[in-house]
VOBA-1610 file (N, C-alpha, C; in pm, whole numbers, padded with zeros to 5 digits, always signed):
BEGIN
Unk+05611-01416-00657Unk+05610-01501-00538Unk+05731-01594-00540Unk+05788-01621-00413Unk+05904-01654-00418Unk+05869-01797-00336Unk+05934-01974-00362Unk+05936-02068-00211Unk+06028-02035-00142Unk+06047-02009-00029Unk+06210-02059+00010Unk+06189-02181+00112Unk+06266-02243+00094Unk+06355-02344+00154Unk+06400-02408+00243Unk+06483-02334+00241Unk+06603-02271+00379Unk+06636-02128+00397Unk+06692-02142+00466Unk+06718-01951+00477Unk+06849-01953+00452Unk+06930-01825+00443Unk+07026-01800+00369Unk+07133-01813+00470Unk+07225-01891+00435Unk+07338-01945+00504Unk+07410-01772+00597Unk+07486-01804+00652Unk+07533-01668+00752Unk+07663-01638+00678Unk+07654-01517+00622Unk+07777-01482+00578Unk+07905-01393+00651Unk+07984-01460+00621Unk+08113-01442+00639Unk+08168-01277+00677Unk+08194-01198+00565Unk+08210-01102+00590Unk+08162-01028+00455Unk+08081-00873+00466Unk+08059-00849+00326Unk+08162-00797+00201Unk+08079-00804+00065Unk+08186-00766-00052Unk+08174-00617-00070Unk+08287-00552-00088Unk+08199-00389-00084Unk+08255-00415-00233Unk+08144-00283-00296Unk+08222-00254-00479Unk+08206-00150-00482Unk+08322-00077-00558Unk+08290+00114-00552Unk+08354+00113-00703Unk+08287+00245-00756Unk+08260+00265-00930Unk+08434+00320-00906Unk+08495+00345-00831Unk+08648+00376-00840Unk+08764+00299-00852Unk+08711+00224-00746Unk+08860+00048-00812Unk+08830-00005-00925Unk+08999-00015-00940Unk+08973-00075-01068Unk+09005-00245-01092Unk+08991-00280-00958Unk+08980-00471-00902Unk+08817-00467-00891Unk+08856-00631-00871Unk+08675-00693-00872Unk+08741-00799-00794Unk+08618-00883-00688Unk+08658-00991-00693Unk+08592-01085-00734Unk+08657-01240-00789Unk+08605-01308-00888Unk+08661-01410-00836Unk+08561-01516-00893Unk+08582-01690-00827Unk+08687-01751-00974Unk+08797-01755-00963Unk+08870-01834-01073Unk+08872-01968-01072Unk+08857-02025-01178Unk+08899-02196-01193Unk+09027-02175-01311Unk+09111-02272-01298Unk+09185-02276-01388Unk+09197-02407-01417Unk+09189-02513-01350Unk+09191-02631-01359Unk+09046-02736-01312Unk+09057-02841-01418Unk+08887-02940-01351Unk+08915-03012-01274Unk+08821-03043-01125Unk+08850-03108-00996Unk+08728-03076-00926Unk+08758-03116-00840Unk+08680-03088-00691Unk+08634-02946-00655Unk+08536-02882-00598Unk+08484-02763-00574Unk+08643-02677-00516Unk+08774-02742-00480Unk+08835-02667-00395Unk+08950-02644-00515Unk+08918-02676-00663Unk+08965-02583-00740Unk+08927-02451-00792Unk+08767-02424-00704Unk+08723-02263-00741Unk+08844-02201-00617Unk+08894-02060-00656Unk+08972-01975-00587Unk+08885-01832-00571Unk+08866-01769-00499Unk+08821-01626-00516Unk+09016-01536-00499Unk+08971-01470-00586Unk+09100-01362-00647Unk+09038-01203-00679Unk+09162-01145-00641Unk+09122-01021-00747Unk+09192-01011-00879Unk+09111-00921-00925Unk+09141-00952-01098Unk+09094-00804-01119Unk+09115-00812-01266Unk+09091-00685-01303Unk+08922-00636-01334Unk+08912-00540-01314Unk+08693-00512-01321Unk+08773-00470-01516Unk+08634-00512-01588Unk+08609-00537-01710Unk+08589-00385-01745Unk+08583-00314-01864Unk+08526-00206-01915Unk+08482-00263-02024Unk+08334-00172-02020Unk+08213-00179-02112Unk+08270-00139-02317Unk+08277-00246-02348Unk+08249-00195-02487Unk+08175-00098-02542Unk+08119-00074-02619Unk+08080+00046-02677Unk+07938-00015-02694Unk+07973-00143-02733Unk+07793-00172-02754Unk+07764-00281-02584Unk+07852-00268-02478Unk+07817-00344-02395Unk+07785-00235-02271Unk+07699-00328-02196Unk+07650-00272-02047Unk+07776-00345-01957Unk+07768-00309-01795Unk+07868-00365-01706Unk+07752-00347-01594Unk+07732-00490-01532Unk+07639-00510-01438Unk+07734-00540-01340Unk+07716-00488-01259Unk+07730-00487-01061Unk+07674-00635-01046Unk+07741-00730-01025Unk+07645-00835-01014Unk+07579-00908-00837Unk+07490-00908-00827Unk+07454-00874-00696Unk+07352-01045-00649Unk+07334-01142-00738Unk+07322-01282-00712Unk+07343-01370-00849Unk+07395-01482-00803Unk+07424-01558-00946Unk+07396-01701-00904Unk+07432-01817-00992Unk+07319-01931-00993Unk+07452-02009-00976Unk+07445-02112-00819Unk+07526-02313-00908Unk+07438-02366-00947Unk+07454-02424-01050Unk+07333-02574-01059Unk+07432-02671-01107Unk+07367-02748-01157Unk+07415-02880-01188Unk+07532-02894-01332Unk+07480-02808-01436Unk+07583-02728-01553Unk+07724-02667-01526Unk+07713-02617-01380Unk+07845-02513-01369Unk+07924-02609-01279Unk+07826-02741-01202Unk+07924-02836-01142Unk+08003-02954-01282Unk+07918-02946-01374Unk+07991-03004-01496Unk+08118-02951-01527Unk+08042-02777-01607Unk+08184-02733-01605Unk+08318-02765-01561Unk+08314-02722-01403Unk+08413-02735-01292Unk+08488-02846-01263Unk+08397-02967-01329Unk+08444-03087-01310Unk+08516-03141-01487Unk+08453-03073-01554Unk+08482-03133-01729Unk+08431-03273-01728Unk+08300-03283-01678Unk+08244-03390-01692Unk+08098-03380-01681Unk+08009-03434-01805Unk+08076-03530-01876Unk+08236-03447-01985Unk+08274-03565-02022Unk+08348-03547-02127Unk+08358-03461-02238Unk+08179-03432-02292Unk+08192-03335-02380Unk+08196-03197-02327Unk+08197-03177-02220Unk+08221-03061-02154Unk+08415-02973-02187Unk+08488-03099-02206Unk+08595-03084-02228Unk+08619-03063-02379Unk+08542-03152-02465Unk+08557-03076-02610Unk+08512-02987-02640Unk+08416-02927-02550Unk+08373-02792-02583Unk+08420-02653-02549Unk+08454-02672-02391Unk+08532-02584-02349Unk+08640-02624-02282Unk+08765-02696-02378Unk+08886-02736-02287Unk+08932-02772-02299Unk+09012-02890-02315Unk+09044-03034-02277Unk+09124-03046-02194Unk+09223-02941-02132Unk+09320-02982-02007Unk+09301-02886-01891Unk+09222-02764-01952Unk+09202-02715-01835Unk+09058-02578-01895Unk+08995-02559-01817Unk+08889-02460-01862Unk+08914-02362-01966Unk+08837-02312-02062Unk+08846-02219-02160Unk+08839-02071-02092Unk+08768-02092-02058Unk+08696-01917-01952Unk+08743-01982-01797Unk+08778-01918-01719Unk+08843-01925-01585Unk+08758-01907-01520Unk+08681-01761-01544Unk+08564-01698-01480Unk+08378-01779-01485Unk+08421-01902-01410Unk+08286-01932-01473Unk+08115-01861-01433Unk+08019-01938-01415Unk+07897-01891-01367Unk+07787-01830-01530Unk+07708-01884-01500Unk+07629-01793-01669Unk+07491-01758-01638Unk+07427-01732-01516Unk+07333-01678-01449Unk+07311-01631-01341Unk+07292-01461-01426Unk+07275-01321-01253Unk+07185-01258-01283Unk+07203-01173-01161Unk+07109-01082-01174Unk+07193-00936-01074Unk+07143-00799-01133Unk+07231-00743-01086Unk+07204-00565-01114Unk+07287-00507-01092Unk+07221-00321-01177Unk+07386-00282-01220Unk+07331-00232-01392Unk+07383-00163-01459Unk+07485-00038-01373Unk+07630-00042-01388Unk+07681+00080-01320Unk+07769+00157-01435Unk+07706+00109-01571Unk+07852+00178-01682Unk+07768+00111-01770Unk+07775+00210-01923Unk+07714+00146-02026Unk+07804+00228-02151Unk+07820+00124-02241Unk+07918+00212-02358Unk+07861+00309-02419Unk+07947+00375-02495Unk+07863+00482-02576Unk+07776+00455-02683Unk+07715+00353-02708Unk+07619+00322-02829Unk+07545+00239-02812Unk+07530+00230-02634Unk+07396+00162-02586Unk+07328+00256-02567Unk+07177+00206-02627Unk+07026+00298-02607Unk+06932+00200-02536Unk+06942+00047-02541Unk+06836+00000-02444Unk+06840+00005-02306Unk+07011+00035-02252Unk+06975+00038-02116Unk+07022+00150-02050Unk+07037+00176-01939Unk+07127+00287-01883Unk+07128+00286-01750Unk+07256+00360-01668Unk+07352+00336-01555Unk+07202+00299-01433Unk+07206+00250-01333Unk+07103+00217-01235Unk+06976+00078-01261Unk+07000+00071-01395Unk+06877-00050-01442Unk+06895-00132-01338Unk+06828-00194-01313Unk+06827-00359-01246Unk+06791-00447-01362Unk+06857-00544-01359Unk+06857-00659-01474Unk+06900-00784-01422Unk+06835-00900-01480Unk+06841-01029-01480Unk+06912-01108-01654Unk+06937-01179-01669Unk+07052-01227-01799Unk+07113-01357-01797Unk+07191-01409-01895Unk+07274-01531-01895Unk+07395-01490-01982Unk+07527-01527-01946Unk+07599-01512-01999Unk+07669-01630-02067Unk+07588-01730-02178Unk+07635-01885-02208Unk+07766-01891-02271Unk+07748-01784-02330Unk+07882-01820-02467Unk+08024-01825-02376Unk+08026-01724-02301Unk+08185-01695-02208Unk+08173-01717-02078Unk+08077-01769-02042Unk+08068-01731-01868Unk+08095-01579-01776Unk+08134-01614-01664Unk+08181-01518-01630Unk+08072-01445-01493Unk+07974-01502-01448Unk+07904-01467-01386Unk+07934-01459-01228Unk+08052-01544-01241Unk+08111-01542-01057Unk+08232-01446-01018Unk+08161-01298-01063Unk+08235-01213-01058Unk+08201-01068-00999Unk+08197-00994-00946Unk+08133-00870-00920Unk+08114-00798-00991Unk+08149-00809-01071Unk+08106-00679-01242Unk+08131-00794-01371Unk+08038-00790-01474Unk+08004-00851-01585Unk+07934-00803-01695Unk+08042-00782-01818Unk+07966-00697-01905Unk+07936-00775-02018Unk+07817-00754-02072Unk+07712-00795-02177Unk+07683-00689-02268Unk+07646-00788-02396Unk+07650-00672-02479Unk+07448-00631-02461Unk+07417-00498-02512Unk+07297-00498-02478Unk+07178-00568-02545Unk+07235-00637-02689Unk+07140-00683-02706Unk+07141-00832-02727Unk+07233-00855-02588Unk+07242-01032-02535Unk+07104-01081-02493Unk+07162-01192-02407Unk+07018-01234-02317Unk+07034-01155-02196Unk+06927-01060-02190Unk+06948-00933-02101Unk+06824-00909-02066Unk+06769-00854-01997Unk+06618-00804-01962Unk+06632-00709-01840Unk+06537-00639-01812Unk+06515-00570-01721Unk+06443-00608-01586Unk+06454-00656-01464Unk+06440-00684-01415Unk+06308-00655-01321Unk+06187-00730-01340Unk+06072-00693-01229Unk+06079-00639-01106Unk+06004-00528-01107Unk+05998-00453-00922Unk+05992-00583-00818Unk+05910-00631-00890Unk+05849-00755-00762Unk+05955-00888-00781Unk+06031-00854-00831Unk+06139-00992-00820Unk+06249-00932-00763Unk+06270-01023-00657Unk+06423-00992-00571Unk+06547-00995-00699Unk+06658-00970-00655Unk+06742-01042-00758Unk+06796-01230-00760Unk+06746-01237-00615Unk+06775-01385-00600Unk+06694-01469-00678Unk+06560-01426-00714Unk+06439-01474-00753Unk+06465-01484-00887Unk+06547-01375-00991Unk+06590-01290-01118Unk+06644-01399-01145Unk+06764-01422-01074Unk+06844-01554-01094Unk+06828-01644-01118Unk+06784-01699-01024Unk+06685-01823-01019Unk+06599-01870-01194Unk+06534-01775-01221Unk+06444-01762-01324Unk+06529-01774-01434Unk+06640-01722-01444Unk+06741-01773-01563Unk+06791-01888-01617Unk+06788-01971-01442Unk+06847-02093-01462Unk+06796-02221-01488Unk+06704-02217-01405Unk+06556-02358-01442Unk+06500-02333-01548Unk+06410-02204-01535Unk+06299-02155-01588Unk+06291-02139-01737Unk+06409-02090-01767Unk+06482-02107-01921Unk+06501-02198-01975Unk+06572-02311-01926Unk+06584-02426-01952Unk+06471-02496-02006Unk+06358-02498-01883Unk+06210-02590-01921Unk+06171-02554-02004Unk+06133-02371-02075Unk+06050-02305-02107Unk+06127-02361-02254Unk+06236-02376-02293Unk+06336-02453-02414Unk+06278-02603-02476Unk+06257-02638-02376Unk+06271-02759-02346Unk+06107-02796-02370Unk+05985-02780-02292Unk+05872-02793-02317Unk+05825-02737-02421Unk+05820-02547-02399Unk+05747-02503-02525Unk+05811-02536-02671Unk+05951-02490-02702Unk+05971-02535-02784Unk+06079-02650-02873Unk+06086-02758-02795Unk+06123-02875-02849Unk+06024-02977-02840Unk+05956-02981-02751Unk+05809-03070-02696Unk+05678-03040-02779Unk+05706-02912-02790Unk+05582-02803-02902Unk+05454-02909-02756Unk+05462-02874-02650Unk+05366-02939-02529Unk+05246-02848-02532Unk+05123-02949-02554Unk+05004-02935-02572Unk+04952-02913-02489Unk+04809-02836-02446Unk+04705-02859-02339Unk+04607-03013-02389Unk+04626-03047-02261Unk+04562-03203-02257Unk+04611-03297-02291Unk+04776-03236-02346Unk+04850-03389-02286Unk+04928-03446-02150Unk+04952-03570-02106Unk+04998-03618-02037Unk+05142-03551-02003Unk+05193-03465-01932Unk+05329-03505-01918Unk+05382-03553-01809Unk+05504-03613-01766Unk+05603-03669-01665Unk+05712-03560-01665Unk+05737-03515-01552Unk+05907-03471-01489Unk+05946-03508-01398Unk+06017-03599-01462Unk+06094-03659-01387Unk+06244-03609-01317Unk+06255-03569-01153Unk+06326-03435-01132Unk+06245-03356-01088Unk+06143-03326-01023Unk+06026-03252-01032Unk+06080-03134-00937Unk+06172-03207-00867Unk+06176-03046-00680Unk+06329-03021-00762Unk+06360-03022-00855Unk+06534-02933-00907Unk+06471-02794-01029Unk+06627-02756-01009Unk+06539-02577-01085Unk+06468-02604-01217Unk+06529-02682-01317Unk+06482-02712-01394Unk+06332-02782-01382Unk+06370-02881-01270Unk+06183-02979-01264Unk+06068-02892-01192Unk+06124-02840-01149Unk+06050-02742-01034Unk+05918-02621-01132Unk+06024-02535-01223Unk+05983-02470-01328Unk+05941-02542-01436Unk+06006-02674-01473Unk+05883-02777-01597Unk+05750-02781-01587Unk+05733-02817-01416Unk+05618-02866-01380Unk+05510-02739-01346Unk+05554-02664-01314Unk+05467-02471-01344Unk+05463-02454-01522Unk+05554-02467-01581Unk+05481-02451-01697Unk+05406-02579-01801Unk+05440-02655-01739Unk+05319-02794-01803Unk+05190-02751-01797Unk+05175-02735-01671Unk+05079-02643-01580Unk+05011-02558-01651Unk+05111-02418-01708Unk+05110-02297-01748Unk+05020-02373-01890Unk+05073-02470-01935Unk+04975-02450-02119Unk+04881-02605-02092Unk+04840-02597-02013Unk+04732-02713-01991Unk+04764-02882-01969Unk+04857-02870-01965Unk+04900-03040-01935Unk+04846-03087-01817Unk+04830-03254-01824Unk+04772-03319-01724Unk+04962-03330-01639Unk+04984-03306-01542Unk+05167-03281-01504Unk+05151-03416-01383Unk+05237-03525-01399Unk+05285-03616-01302Unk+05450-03553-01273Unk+05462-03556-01141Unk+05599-03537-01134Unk+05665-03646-01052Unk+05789-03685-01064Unk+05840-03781-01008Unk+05995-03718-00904Unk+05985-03706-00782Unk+06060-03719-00681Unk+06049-03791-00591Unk+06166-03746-00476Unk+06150-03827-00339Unk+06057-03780-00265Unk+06045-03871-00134Unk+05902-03839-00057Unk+05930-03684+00017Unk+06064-03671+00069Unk+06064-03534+00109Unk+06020-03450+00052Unk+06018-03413-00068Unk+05993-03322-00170Unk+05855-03336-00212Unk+05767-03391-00192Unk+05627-03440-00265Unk+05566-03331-00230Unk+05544-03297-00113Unk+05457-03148-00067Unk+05528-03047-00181Unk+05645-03009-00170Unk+05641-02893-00269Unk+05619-02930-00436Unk+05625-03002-00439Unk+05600-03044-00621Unk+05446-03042-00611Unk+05359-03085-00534Unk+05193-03043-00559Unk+05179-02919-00523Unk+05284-02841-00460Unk+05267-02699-00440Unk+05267-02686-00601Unk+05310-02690-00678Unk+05410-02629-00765Unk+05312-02655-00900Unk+05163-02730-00877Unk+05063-02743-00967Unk+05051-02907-01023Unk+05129-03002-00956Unk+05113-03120-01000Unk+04986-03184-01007Unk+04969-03219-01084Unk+04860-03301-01067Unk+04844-03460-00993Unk+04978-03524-00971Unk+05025-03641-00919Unk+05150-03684-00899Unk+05218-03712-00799Unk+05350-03709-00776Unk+05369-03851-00756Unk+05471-03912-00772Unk+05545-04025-00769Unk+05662-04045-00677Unk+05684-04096-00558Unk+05782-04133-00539Unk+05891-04201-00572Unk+06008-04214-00585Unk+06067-04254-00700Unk+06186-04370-00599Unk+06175-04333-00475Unk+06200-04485-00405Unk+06121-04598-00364Unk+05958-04516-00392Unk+05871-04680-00386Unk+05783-04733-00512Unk+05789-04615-00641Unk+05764-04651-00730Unk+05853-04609-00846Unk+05850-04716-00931Unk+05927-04662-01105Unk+05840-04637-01179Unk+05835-04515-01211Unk+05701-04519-01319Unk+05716-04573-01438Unk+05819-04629-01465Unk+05833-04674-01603Unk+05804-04843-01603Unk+05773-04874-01478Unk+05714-05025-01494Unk+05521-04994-01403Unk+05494-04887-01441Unk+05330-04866-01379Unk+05226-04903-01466Unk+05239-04908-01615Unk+05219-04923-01721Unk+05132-04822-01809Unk+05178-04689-01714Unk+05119-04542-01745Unk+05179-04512-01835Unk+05135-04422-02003Unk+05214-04394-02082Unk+05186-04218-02088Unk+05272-04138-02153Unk+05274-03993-02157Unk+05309-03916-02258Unk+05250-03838-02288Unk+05280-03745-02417Unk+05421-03687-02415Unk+05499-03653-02310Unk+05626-03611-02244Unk+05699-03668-02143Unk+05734-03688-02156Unk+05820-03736-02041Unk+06005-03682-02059Unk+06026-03554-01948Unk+06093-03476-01970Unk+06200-03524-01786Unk+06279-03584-01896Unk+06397-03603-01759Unk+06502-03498-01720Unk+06454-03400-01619Unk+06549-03308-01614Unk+06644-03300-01498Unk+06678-03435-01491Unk+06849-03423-01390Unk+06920-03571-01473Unk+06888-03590-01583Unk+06913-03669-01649Unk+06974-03820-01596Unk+06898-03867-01486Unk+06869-04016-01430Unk+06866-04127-01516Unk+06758-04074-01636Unk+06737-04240-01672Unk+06754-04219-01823Unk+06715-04314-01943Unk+06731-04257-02082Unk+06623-04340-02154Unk+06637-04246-02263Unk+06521-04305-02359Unk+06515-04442-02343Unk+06618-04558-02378Unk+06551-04716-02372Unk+06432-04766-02255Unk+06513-04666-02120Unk+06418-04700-02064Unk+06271-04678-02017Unk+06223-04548-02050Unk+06173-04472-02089Unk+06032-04508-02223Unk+06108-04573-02332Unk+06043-04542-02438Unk+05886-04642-02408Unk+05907-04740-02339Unk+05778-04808-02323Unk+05701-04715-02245Unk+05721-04574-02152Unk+05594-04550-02152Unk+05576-04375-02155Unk+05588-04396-02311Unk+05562-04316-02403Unk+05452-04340-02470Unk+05324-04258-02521Unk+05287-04309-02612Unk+05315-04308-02745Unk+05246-04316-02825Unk+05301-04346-03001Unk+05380-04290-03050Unk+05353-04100-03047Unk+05414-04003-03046Unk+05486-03926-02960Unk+05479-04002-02884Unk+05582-03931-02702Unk+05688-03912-02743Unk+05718-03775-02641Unk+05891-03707-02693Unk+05964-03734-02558Unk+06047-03756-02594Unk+06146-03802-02462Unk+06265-03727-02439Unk+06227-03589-02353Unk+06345-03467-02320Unk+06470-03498-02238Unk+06583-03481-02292Unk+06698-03530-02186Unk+06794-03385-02149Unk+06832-03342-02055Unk+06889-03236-02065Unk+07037-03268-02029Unk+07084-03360-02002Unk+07194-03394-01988Unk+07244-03467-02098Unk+07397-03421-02162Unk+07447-03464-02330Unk+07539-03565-02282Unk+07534-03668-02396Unk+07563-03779-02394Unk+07587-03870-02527Unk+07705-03951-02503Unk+07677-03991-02695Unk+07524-04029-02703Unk+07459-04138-02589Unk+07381-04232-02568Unk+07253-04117-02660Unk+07219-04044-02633Unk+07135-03930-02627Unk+07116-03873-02738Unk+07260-03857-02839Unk+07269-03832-02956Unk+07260-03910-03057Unk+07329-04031-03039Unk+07287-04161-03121Unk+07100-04148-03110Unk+07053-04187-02953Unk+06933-04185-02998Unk+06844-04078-03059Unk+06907-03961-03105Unk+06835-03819-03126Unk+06856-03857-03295Unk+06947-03900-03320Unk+06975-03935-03488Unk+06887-04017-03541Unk+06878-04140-03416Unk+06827-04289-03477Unk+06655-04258-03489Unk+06568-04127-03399Unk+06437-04082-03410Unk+06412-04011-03488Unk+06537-03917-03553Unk+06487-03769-03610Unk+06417-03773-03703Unk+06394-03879-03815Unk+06314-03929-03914Unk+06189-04005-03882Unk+06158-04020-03762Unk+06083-04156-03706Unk+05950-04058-03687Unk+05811-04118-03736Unk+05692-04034-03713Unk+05601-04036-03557Unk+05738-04165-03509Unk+05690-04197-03394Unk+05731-04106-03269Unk+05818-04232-03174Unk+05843-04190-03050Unk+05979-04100-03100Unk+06028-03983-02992Unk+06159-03903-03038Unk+06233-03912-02885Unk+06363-03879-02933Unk+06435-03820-02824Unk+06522-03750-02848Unk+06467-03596-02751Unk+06537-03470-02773Unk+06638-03449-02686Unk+06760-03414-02721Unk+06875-03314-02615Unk+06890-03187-02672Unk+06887-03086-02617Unk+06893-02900-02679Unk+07000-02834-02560Unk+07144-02809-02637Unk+07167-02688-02549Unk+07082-02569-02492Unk+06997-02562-02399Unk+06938-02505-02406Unk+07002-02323-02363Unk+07106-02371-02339Unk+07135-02234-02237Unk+07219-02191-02328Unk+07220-02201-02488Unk+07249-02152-02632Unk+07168-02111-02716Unk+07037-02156-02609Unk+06945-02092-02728Unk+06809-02008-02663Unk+06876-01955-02565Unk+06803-01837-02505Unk+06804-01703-02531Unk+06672-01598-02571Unk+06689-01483-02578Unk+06611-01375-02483Unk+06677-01216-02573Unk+06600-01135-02476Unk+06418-01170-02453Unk+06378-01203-02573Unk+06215-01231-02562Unk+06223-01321-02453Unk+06254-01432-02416Unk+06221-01549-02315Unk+06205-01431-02191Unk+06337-01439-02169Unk+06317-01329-02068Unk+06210-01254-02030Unk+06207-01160-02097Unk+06067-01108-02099Unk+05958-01156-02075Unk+05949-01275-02142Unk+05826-01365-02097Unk+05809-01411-02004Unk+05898-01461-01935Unk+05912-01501-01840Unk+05924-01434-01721Unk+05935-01286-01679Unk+05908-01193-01617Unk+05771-01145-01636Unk+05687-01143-01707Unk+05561-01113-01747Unk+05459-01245-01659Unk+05541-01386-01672Unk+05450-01461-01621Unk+05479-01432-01479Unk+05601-01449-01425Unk+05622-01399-01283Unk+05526-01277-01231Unk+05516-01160-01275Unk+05468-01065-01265Unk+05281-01107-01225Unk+05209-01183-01284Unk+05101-01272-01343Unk+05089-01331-01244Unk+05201-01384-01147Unk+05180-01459-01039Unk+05171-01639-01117Unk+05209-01664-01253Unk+05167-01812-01317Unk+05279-01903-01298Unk+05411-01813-01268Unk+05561-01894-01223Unk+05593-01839-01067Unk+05670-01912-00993Unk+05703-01876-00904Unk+05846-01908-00888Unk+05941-01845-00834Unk+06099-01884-00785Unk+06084-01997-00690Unk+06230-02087-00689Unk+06234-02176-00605Unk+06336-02175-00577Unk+06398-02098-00400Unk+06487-02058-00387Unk+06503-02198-00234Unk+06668-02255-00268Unk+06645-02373-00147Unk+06804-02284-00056Unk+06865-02243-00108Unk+06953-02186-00028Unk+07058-02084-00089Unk+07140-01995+00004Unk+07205-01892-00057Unk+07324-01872+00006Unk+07414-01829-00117Unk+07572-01877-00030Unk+07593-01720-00053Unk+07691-01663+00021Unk+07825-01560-00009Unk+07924-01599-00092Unk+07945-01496-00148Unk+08048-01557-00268Unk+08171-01659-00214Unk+08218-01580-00090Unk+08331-01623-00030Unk+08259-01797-00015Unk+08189-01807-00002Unk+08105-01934+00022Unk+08103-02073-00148Unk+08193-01985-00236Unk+08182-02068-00365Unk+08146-02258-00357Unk+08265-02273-00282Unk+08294-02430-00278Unk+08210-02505-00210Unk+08160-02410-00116Unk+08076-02520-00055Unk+07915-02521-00086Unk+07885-02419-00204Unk+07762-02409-00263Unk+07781-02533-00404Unk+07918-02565-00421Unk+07951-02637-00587Unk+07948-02778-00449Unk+07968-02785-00314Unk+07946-02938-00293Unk+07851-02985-00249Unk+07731-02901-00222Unk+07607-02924-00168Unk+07508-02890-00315Unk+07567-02898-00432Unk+07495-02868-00537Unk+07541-03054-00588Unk+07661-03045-00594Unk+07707-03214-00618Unk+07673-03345-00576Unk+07610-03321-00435Unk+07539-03389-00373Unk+07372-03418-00428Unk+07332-03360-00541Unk+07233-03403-00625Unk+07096-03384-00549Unk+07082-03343-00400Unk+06950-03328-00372Unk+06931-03180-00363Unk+06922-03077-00418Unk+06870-02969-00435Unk+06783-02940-00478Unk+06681-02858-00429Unk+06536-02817-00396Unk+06584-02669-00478Unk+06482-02678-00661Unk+06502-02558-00705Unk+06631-02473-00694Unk+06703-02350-00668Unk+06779-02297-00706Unk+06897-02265-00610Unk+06988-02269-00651Unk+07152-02249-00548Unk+07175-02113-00570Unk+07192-01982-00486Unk+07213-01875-00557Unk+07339-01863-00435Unk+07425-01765-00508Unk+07567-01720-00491Unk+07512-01546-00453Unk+07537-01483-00345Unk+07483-01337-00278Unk+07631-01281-00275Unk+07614-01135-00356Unk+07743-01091-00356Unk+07693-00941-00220Unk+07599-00929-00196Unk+07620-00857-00105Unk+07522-00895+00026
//
């Protein structure tokens, strides 16, 4: 089951791809700035390694990570991949798409699959062909999931499922907060809080309140007429996933043992991840999470889709040709669940 949103913006003109050229076209960055440093170019189409597949890529994800990227901000974005200008050109690290070429010493997949994936280490997802090795973060893609939906599920859904099940180790019958509740990440927290028994408060704006009790809340917060952190409600979790506020402020309403999830990196974040890691008390976690995803998640996470226990949260859909103005309506910080990029 899919929300949507909005409906899918009107595209431009379509991308054709044929197994004979040997161009692709691809969104380049070479430099960090403003959305109107993505370029679409042709470039050369990739060939499959021996142990890699080459996916047709047919929808891919902006969120809030690939507007970092693009921007090298924060800062550690630049010691990681950069410092004067991007490491990988080709950015994007969540599609979905079908296999059209597989090397000679792949056995898990073969030419026609449909598949969903992340490509963290190199990027490369804002491209019409993208090859992975087969036994990356790769999966096979559900009948009953569009590829927009595939996408989608890579990008939030992964994240939370990191983030709750295992850094939170989140209980049935505890309290949690997501704060962020209608973004891909809060959207999918608050379905799987849900998913392993949590009592789930979510905190957005009033526009958004109907779909976050869609989405299994148990109580929503508005977050322009209340702060929950002066209500004097405390929570087993409290998982900030558009990274707004931080542990200091935060930690009063935690209880004893409350973990305090940040998904946005920061010294602030790491100092406090050092100054807890010994502490039997309150913690605060930051996890690359989109480094520490595998084929199993995947899987799982198609299994719950399948189950009907997750659902996609699709708020709008660009054409590729459409790059920049999906990276400035993603920058603008009110996005409802998932930004997907439609290559055909």
């Amino acid at each position: 089951m899919t929300i949507r949103i909005t409906e899918t913006l009107p595209m431009k003109d379509e991308i054709g791809s044929s197994a004979k050229i040997t161009n692709m076209k691809a969104v380049i960055c070479t430099k960090y700035g403003s959305p109107d440093v993505l370029q679409l170019r042709e470039v050369a189409k990739p060939v499959p390694k021996d142990n890699e597949v080459r996916i047709r890529t047919i929808a891919a994800i902006v969120g809030p990570s690939d507007c970092a990227f693009r921007k090298g901000d924060p800062f550690i974005v630049k010691l990681i991949y950069g410092l004067r200008r991007p490491r990988f050109s080709i950015l994007g690290t969540e599609l979905a798409g079908e296999i059209d070429a597989v090397g000679k010493d792949v056995r898990l997949f073969k030419v026609g699959d449909q598949v969903f994936g992340l490509s963290a280490n190199n990027f490369g997802a804002y491209a019409e062909y993208k090859c992975l090795p087969e036994t990356g973060v790769l999966a096979i893609k559900s009948a009953n999931m569009t590829y927009e939906d595939a996408a989608g599920i890579c990008d939030g859904a992964t994240t939370a499922l990191t983030f709750l099940r295992d850094k939170a180790k989140i209980q049935s019958g505890q309290k949690v907060l997501i704060n962020g509740a209608s973004g891909a990440v809060g959207a999918y927290a608050v379905q799987f809080a849900k998913y392993y028994g949590a009592e789930v408060t979510g905190v957005c704006s009033s526009v958004n309140l109907e779909l976050v009790k869609s989405l299994g809340a148990d109580h929503v917060i508005d977050y322009t007429e209340e702060d929950f952190t002066k209500s004097g409600q405390t929570y087993d979790v409290i998982f900030d996933a558009i990274g707004k506020g931080s542990y200091s402020q935060c930690k009063g309403s935690l209880t004893s043992k409350g973990v305090y999830l940040l998904t946005t990196p920061s010294l602030a974040i790491i100092v406090q991840m050092l100054w807890t890691l010994k502490s039997s008390g309150k913690k605060a976690i930051f996890a690359t999470a989109g480094l520490m995803q595998s084929k199993e998640n995947l899987v799982f996470l198609r299994e719950l889709f399948e189950a009907g226990k997750i659902k996609a949260v699709i708020d709008r859909s660009y054409p590729l040709e459409q790059i920049s103005e999906a990276h400035r309506y993603v920058d603008k910080g009110h996005k409802k669940g998932n930004v997907v990029i439609t290559f055909i």
